[in-house]
N, CA and C atoms of all chains as a GROMACS GRO file, in nm:
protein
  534
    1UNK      N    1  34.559   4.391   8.543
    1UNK     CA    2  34.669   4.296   8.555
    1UNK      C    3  34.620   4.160   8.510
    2UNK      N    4  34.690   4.127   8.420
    2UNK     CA    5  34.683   3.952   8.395
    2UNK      C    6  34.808   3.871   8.462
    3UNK      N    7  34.765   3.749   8.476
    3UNK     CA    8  34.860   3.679   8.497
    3UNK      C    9  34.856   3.492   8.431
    4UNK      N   10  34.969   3.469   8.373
    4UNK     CA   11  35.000   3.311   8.328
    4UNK      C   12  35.105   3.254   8.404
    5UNK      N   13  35.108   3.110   8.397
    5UNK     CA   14  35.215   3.020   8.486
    5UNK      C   15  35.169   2.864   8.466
    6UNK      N   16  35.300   2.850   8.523
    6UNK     CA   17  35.280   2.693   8.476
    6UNK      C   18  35.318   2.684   8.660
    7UNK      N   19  35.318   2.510   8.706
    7UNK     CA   20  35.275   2.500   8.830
    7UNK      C   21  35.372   2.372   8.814
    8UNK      N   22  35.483   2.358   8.908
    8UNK     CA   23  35.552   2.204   8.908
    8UNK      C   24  35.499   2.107   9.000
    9UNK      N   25  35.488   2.033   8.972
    9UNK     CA   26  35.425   1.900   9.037
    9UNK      C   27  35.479   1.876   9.150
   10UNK      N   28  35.428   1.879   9.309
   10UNK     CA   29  35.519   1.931   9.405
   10UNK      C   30  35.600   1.816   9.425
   11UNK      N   31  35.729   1.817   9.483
   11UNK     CA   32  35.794   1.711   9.527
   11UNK      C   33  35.716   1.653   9.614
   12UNK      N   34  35.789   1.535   9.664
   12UNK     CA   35  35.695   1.398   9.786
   12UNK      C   36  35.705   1.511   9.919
   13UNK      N   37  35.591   1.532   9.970
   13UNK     CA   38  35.543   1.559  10.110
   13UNK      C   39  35.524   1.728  10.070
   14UNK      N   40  35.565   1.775  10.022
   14UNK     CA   41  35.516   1.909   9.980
   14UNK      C   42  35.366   1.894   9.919
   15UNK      N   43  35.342   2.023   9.959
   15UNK     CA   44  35.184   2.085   9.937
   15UNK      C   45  35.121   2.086   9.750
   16UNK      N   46  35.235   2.196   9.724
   16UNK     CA   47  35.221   2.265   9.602
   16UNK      C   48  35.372   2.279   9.566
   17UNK      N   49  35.403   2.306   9.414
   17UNK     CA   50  35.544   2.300   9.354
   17UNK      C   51  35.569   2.446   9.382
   18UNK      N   52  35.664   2.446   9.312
   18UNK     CA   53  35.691   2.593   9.241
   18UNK      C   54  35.691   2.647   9.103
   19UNK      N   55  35.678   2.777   9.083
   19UNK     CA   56  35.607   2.847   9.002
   19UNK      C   57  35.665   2.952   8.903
   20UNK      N   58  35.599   2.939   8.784
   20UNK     CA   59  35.664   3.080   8.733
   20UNK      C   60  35.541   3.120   8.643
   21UNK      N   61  35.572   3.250   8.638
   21UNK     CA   62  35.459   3.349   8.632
   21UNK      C   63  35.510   3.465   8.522
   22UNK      N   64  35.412   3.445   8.437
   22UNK     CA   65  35.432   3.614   8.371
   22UNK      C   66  35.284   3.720   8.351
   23UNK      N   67  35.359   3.835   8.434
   23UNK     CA   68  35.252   3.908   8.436
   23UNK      C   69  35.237   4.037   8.351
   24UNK      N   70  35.136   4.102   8.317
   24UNK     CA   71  35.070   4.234   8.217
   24UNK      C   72  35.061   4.302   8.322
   25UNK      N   73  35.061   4.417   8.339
   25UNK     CA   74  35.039   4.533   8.429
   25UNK      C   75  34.993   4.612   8.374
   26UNK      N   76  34.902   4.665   8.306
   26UNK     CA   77  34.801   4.781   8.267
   26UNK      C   78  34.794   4.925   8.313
   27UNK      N   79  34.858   5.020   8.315
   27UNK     CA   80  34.833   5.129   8.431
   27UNK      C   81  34.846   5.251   8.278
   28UNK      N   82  34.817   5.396   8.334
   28UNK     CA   83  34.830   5.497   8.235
   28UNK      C   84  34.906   5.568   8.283
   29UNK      N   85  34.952   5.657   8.175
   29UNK     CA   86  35.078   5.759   8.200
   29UNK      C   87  35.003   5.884   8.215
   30UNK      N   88  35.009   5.988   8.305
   30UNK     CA   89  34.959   6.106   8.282
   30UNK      C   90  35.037   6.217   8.174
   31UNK      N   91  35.012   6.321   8.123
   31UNK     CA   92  35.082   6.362   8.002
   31UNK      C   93  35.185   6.467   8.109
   32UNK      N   94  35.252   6.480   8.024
   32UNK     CA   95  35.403   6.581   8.088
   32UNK      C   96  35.350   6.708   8.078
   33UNK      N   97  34.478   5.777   9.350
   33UNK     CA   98  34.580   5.721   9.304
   33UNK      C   99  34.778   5.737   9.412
   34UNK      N  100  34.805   5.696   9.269
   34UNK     CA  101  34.947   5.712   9.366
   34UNK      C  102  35.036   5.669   9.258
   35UNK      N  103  35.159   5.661   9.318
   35UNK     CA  104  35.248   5.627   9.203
   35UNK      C  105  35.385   5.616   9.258
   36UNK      N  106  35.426   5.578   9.134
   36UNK     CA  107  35.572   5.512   9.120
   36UNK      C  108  35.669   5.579   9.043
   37UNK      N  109  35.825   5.529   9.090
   37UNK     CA  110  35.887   5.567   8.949
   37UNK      C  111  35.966   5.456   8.858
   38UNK      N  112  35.962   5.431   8.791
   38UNK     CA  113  36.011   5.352   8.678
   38UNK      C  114  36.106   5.331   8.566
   39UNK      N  115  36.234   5.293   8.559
   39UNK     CA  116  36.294   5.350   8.482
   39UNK      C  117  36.318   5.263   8.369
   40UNK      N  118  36.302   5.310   8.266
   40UNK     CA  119  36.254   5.225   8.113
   40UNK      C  120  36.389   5.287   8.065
   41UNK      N  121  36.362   5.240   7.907
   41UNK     CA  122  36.467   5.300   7.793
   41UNK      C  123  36.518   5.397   7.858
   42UNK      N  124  36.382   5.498   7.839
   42UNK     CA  125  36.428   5.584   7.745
   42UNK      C  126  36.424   5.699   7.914
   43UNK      N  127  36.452   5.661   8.004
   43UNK     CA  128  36.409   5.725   8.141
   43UNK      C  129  36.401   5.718   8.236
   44UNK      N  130  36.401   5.782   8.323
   44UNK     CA  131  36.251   5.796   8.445
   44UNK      C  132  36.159   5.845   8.444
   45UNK      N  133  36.011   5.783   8.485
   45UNK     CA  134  35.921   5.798   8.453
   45UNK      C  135  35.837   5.828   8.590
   46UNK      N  136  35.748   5.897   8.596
   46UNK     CA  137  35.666   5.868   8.700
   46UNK      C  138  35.510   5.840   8.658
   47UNK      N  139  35.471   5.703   8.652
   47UNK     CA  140  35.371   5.647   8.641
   47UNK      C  141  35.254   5.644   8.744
   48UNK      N  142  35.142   5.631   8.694
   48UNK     CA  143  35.014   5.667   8.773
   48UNK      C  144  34.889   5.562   8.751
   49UNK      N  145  34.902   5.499   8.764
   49UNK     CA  146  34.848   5.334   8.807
   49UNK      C  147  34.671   5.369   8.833
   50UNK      N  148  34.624   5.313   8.717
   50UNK     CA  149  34.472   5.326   8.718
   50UNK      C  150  34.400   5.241   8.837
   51UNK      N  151  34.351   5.268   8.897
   51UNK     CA  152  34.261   5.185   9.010
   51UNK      C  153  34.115   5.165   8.964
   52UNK      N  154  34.068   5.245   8.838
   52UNK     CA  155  33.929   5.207   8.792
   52UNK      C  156  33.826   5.334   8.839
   53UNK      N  157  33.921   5.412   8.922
   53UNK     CA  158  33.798   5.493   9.024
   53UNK      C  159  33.829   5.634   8.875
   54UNK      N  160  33.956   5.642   8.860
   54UNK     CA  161  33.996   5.778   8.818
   54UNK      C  162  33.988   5.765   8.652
   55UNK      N  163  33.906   5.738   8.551
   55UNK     CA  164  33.859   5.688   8.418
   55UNK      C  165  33.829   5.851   8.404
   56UNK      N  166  33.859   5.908   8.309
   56UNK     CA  167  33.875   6.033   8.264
   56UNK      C  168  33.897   6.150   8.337
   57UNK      N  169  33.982   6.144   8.458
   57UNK     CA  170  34.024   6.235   8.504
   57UNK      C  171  34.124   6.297   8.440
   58UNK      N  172  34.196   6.269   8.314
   58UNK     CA  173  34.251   6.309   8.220
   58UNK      C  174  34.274   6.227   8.094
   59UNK      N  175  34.218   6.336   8.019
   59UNK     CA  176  34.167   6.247   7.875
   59UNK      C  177  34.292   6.248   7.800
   60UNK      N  178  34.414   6.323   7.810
   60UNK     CA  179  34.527   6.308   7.743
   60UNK      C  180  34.608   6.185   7.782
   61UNK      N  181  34.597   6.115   7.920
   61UNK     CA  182  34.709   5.997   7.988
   61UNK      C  183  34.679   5.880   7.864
   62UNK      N  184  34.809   5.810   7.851
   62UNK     CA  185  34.804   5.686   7.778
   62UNK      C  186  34.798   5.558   7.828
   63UNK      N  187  34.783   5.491   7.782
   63UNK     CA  188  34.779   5.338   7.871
   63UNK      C  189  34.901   5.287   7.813
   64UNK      N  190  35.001   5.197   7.944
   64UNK     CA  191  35.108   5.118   7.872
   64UNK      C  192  35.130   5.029   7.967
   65UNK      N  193  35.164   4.922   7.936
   65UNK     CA  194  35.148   4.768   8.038
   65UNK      C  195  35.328   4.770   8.029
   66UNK      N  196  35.332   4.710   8.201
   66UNK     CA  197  35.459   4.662   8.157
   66UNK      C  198  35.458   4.490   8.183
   67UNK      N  199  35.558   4.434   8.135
   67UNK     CA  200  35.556   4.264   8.144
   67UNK      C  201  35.650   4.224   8.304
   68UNK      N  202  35.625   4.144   8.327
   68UNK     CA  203  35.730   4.119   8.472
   68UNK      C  204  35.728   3.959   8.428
   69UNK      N  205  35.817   3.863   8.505
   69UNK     CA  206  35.813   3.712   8.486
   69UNK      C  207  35.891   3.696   8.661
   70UNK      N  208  35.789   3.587   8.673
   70UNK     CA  209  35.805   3.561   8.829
   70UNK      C  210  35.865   3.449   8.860
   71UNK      N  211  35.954   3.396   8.944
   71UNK     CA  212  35.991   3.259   8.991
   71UNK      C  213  35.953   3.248   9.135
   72UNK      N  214  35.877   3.144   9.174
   72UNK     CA  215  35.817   3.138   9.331
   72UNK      C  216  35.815   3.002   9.385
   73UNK      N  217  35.854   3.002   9.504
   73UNK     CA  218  35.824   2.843   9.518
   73UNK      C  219  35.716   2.901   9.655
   74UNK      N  220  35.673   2.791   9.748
   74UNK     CA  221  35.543   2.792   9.859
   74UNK      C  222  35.648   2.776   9.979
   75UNK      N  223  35.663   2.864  10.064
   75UNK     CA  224  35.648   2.930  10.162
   75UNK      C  225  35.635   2.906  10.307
   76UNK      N  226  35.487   2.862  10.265
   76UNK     CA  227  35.401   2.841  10.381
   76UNK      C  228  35.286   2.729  10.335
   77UNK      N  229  35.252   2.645  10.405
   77UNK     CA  230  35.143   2.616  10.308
   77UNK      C  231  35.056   2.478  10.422
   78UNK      N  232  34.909   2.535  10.431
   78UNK     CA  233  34.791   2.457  10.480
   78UNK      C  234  34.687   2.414  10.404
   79UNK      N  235  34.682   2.276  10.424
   79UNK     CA  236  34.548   2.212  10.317
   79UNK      C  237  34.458   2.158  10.448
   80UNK      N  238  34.364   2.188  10.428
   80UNK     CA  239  34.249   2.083  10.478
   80UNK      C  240  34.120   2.037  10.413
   81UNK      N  241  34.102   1.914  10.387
   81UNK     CA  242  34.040   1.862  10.351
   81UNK      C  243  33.871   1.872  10.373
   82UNK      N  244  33.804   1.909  10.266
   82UNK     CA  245  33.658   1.986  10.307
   82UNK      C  246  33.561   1.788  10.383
   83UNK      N  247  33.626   1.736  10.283
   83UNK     CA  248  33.554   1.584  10.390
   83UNK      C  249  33.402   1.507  10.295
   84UNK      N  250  33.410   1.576  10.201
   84UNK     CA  251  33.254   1.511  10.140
   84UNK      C  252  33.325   1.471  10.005
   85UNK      N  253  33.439   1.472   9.911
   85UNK     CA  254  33.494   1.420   9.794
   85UNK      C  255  33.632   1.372   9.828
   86UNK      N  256  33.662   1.322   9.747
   86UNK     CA  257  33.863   1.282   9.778
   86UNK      C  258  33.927   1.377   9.675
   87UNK      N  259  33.981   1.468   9.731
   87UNK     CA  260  34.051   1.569   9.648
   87UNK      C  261  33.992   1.757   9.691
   88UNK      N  262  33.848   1.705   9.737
   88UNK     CA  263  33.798   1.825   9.722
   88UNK      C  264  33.887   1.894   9.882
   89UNK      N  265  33.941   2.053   9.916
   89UNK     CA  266  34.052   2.068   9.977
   89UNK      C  267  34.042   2.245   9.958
   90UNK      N  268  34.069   2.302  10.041
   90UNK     CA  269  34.118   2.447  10.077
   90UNK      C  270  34.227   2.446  10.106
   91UNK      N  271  34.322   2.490  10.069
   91UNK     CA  272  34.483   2.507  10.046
   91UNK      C  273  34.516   2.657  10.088
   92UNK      N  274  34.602   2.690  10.192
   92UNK     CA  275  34.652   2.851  10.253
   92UNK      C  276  34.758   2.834  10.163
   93UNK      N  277  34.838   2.952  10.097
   93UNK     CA  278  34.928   2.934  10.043
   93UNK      C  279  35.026   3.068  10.098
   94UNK      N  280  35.115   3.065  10.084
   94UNK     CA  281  35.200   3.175  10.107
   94UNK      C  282  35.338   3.104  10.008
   95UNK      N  283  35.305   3.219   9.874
   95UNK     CA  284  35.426   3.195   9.815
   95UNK      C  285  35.539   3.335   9.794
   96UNK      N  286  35.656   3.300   9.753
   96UNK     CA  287  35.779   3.416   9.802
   96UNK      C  288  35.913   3.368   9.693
   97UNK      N  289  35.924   3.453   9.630
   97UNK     CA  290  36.022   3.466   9.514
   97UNK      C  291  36.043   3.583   9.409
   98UNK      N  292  36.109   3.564   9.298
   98UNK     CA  293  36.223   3.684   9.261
   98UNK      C  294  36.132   3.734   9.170
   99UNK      N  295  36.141   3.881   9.106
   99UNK     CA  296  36.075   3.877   8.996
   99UNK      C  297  36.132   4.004   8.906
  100UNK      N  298  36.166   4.004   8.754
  100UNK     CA  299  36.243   4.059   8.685
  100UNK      C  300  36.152   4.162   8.533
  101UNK      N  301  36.146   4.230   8.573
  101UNK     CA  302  36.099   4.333   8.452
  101UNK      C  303  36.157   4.335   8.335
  102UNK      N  304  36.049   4.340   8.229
  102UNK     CA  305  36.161   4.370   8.079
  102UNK      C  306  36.242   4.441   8.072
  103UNK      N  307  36.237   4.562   8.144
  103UNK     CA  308  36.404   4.640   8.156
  103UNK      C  309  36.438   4.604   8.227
  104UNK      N  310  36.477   4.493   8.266
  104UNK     CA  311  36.612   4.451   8.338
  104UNK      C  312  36.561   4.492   8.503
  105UNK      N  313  36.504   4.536   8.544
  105UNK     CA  314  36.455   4.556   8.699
  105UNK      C  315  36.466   4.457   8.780
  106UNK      N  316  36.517   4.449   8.859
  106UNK     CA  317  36.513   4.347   8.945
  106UNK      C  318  36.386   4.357   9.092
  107UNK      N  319  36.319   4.260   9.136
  107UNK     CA  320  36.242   4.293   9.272
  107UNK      C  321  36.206   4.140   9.329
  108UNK      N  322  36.112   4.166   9.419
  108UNK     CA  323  36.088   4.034   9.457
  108UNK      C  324  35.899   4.034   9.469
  109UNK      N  325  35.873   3.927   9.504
  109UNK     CA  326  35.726   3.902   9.506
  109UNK      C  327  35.666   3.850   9.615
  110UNK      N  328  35.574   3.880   9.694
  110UNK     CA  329  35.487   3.774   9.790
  110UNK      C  330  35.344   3.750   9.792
  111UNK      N  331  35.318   3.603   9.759
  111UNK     CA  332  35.140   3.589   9.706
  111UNK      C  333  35.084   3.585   9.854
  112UNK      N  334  34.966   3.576   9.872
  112UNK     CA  335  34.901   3.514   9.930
  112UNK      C  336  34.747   3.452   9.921
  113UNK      N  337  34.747   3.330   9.882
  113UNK     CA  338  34.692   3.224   9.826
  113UNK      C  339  34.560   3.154   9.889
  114UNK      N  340  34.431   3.154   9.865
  114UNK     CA  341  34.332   3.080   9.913
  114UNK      C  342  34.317   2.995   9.783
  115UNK      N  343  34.330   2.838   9.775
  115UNK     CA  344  34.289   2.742   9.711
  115UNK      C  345  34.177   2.669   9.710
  116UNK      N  346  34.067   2.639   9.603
  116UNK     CA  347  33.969   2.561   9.677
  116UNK      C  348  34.020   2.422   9.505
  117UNK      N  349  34.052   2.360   9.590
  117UNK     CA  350  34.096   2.240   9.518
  117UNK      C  351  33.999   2.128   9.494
  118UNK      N  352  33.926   2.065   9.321
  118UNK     CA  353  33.930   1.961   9.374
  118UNK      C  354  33.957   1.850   9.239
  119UNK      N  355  33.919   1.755   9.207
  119UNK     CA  356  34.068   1.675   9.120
  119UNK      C  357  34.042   1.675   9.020
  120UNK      N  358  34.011   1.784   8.969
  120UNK     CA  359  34.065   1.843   8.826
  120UNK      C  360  34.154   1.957   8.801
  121UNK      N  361  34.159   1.995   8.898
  121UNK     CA  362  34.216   2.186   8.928
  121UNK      C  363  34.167   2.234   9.054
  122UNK      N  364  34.207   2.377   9.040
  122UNK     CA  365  34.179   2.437   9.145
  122UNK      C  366  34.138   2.562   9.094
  123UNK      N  367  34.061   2.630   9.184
  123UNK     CA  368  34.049   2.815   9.165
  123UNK      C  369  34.088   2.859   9.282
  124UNK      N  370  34.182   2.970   9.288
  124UNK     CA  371  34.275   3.059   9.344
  124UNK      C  372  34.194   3.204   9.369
  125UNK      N  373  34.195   3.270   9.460
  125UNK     CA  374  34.220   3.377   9.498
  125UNK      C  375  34.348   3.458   9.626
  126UNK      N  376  34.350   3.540   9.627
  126UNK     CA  377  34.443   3.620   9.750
  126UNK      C  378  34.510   3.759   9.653
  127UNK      N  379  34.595   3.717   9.714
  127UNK     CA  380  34.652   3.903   9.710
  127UNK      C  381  34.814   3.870   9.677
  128UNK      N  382  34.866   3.975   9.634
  128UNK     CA  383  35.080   3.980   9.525
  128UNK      C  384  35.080   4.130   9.605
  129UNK      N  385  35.203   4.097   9.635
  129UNK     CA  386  35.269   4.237   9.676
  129UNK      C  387  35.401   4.203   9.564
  130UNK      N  388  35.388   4.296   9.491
  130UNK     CA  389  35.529   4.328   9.387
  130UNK      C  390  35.647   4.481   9.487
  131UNK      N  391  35.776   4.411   9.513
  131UNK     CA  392  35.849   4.491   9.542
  131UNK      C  393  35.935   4.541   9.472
  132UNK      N  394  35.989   4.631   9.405
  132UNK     CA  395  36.098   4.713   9.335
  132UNK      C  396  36.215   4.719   9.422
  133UNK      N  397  36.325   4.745   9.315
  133UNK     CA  398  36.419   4.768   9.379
  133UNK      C  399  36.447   4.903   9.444
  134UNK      N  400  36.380   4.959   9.400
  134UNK     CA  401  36.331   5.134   9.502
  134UNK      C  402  36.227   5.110   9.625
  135UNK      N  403  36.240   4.991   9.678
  135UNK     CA  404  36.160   4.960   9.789
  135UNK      C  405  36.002   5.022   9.732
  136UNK      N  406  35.987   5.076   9.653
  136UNK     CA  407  35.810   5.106   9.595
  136UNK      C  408  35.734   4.931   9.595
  137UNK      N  409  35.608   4.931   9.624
  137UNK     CA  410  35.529   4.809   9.647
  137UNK      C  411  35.407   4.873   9.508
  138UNK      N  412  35.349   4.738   9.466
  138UNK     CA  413  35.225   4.736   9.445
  138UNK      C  414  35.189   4.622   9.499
  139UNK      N  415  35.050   4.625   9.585
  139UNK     CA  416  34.960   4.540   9.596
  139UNK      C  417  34.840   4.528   9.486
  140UNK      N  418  34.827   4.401   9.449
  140UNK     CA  419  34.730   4.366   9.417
  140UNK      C  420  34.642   4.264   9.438
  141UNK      N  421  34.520   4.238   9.394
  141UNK     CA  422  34.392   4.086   9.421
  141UNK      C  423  34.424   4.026   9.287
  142UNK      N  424  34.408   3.916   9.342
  142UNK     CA  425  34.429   3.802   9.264
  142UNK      C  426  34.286   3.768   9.242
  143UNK      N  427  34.247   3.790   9.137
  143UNK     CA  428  34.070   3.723   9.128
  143UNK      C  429  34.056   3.644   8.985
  144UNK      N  430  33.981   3.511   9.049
  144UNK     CA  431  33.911   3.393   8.944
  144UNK      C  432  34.069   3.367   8.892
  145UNK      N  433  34.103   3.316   8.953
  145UNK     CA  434  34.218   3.225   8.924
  145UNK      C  435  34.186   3.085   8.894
  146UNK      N  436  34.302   3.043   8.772
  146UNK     CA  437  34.233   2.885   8.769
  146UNK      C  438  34.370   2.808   8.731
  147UNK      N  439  34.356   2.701   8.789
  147UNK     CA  440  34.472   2.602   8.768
  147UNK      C  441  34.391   2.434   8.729
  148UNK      N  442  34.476   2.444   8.586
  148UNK     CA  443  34.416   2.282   8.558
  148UNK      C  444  34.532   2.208   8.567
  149UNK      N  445  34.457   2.101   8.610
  149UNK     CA  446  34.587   1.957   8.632
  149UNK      C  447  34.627   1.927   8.494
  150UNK      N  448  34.758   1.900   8.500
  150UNK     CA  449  34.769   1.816   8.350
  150UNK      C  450  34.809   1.688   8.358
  151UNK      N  451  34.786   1.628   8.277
  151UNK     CA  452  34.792   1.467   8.306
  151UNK      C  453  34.894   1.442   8.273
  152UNK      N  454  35.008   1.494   8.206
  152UNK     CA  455  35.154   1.424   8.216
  152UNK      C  456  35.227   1.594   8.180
  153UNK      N  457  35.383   1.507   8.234
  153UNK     CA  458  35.475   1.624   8.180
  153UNK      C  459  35.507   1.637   8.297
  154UNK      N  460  35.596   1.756   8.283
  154UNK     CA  461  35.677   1.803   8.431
  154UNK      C  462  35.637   1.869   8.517
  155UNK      N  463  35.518   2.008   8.433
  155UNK     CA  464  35.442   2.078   8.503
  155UNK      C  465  35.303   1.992   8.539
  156UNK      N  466  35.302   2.036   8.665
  156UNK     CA  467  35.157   2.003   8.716
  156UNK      C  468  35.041   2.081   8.642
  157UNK      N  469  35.044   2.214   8.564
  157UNK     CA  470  34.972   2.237   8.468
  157UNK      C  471  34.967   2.374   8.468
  158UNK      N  472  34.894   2.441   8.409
  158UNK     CA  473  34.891   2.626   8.337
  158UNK      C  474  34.780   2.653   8.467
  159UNK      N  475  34.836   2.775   8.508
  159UNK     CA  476  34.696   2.880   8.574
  159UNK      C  477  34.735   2.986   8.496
  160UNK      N  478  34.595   3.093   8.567
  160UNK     CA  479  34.561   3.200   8.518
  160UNK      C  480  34.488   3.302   8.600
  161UNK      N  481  34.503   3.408   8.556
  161UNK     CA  482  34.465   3.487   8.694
  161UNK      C  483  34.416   3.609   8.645
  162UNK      N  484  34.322   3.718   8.634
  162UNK     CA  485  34.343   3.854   8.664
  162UNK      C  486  34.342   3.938   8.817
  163UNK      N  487  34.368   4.036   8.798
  163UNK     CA  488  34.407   4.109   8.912
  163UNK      C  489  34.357   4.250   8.909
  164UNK      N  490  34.334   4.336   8.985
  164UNK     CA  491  34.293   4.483   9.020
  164UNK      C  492  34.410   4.517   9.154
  165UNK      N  493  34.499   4.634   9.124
  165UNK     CA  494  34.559   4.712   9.202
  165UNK      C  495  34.481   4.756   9.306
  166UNK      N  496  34.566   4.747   9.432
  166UNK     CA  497  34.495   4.771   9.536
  166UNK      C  498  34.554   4.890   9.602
  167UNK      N  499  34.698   4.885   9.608
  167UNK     CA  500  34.789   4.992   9.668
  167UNK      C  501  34.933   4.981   9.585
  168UNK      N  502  34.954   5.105   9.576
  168UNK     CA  503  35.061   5.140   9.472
  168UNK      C  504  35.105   5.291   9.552
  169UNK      N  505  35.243   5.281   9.627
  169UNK     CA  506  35.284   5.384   9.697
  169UNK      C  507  35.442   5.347   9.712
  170UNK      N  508  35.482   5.504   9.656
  170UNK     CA  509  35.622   5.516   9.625
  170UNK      C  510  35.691   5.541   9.786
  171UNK      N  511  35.814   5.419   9.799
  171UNK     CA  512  35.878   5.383   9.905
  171UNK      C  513  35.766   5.338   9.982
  172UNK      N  514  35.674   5.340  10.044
  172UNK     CA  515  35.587   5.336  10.119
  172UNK      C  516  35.549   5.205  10.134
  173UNK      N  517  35.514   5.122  10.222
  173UNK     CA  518  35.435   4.985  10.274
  173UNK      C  519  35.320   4.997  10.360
  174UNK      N  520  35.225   4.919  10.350
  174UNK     CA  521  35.107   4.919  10.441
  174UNK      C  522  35.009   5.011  10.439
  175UNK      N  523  35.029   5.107  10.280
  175UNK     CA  524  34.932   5.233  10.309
  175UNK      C  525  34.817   5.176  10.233
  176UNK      N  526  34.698   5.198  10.254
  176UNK     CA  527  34.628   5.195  10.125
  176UNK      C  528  34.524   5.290  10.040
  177UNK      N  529  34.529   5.284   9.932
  177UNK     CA  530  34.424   5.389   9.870
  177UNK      C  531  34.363   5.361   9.745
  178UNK      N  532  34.258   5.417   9.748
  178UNK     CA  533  34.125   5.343   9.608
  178UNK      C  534  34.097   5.465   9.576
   0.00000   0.00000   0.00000
């Protein structure tokens, strides 16, 4: 799994912003 | 292992999610990634200040929001976030539970995560992350297996 995102600059008195994310998921198929 | 079901184009599928342990237990399976895009805001969230830099900081995070598959899937997401912050960025670790709309979960680790500050603009700046599956069980919550 990978993951990218960007991060918003949190509003006044908040911690951390909010987020968006795109992720790869890697997994295999077994054959039929 | 364990698995899921998935429904793409062209189907339903029942997929079987590599954990790293099972590498040629069948030499015919293919590899195919799927893409997801997440929206999250924070949750929960504790900083404390480690006390020897200004900036330097451990951050708890608990973040919780929607998340949408290239086929159209709808589910939701929940991180959970260890930050060690200090004023250039941060590096991230914790753990994503991805939920489906078939109530199916994957857990995964969040490892060597990195977030750089950016000095202007709207975003506070790009992270990055890889991850290793931890638990992947159809309908199922709280089980786990390697």
């Amino acid at each position: 799994m990978s993951m990218t995102g960007k991060v918003r600059k949190p509003a006044s008195g908040e911690i951390a912003g909010t987020a968006e994310n795109d992720f790869i998921l890697t997994y295999t198929v077994p054959p039929k | 292992m364990a698995t899921r079901r998935l429904k793409s184009a062209v189907g339903t599928h029942r997929y079987t999610i590599n954990f790293g342990v099972a590498h040629g237990v069948c030499n015919r399976s293919r590899a195919e990634t799927m893409k997801l895009q997440v929206s999250n805001a924070v949750m929960k969230a504790e900083r404390s200040p480690v006390g020897d830099v200004e900036g330097h900081a451990l951050i708890f995070l608990m973040r919780e929001g929607s998340m949408r598959l290239e086929n159209g899937e709808l589910g939701s997401m929940k991180a959970l976030v260890v930050n060690k912050t200090i004023p250039t960025g941060t590096l991230f670790v914790g753990y994503l539970v991805l939920t489906f709309a078939d109530s199916s979960t994957i857990v995964m680790s969040l490892q060597e995560g990195k977030f750089s500050v950016a000095p202007e603009g709207e975003f506070a700046g790009p992270q990055e992350a890889k991850g290793e599956y931890l638990v992947e069980v159809e309908g199922l919550k709280g089980s786990r297996e390697r």
